[in-house]
C-alpha positions in Angstrom: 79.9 54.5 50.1 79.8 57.1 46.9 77.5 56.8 44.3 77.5 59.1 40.9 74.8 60.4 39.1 75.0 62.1 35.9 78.2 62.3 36.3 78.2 63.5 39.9 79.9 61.7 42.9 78.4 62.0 46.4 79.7 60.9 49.2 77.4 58.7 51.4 78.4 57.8 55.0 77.2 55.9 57.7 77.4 56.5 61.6 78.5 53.5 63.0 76.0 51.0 64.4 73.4 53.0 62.3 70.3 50.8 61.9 67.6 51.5 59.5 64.5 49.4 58.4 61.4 50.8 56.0 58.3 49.1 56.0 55.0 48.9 54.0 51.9 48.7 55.7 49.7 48.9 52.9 48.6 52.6 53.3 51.5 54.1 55.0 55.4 53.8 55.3 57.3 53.3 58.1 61.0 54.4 58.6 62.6 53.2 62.3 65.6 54.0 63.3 68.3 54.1 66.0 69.9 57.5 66.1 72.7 56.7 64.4 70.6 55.6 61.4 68.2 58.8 61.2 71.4 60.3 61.6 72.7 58.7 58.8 69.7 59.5 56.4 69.7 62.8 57.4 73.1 62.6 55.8 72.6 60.8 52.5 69.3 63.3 52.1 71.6 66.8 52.7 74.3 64.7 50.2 71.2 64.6 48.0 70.3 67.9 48.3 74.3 69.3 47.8 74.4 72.4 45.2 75.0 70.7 41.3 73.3 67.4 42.3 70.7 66.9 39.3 66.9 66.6 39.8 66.3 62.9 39.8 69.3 62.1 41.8 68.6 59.1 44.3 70.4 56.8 46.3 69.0 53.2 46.7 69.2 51.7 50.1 68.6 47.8 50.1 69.4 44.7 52.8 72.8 44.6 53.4 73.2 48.1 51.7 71.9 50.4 54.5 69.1 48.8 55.8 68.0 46.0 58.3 65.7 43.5 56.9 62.3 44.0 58.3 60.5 41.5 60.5 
């Protein structure tokens, strides 16, 4: 997937079978993951963090856009 920012176009790419789910347990968030999917957000955050990527720049992961629903 690619997303731009300000103008900018990263690249963001997913290992396959990558799973991913973020939950909110009121005082804390949790972020589970197989290894492909840490692997994966390890790779949208150093996308993120990519020389000439403005401050502000974010990706959105949702359901069926890079995340499993949670329980």
């Amino acid at each position: 997937m690619s997303a731009a920012t300000d103008g900018i176009t990263g690249v963001f790419t997913s290992d396959e079978g990558a799973r991913i789910e973020v939950r909110n347990l009121g005082g804390e968030i949790v972020i589970a993951a197989n290894a492909a999917g840490f692997k994966t957000l390890a790779g949208h955050l150093l996308t993120l963090a990519q020389d000439g990527t403005p401050d502000g720049a974010h990706l959105h992961l949702e359901e069926n856009n890079g995340l499993d629903k949670a329980p």
